[in-house]
N, C-alpha and C positions, 0 to 999 in steps of 0.2 A: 421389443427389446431396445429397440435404439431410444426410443423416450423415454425409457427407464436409465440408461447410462445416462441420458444426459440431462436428467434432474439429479442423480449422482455425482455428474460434474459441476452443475449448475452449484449445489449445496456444497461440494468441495473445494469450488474456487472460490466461494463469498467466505467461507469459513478462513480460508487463506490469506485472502486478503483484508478480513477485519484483523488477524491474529498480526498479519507483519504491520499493518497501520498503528495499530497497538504499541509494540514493539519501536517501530520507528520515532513514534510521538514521546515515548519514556527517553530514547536516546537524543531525540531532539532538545527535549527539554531541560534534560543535564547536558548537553554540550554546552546549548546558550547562558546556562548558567554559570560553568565554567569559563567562555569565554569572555561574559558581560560582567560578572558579578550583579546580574540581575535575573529577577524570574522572567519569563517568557511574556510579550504583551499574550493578556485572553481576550482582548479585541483591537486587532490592527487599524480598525476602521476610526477608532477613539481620537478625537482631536487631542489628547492630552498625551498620546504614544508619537516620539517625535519618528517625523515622517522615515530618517536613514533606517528606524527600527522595524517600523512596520514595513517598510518594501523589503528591508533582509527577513527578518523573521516571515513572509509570504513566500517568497523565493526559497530559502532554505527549506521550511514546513511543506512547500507544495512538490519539490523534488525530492528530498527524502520519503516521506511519504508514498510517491508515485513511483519512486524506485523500486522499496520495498513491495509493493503491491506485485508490481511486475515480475519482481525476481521468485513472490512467492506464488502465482499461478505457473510459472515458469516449471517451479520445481512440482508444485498439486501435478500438472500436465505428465512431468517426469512420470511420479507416479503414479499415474493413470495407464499411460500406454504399461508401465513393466506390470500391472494389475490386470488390463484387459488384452494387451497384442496393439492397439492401436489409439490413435487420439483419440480425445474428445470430441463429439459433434462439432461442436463450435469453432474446433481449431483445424477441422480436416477440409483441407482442398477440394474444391468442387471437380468430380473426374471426370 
């Protein structure tokens, strides 16, 4: 039973966190728009992306993003304990 929850979690946290990634990268990309009057570099690594661009757009991209992830296994976990009574495998304290 326990290896079956937590291939259930395992699939309901990836699904989570691709969905907020998703999510964050749409919002990402219309902020920088809004803010720059430009589209987002699609390679920060590009000598031709001047450098102020790419360290922000890495730093913004890389914490929203990780934010989002976070906030959505956060809430999958929510619903998981109110679905089963208790966490996830992977998030319960060793007793």
């Amino acid at each position: 039973m326990a290896q079956d929850s937590s291939k259930v979690w395992s699939v309901f946290s990836v699904v989570a966190a691709l969905g907020a990634s998703a999510v964050a990268k749409r919002v990402l990309d219309g902020g920088w728009k809004a803010a720059t009057g430009k589209q987002p570099p699609t390679n920060p690594a590009d000598p031709d992306v001047e450098l102020w661009e790419a360290v922000a757009w890495a730093a913004a991209s890389g914490t929203l993003v990780a934010l989002a992830k976070m906030l959505a296994q956060r809430r999958a976990a929510s619903y998981y304990v109110r679905s089963t009574g208790q966490l996830p495998p992977p998030l319960r304290k060793d007793a």
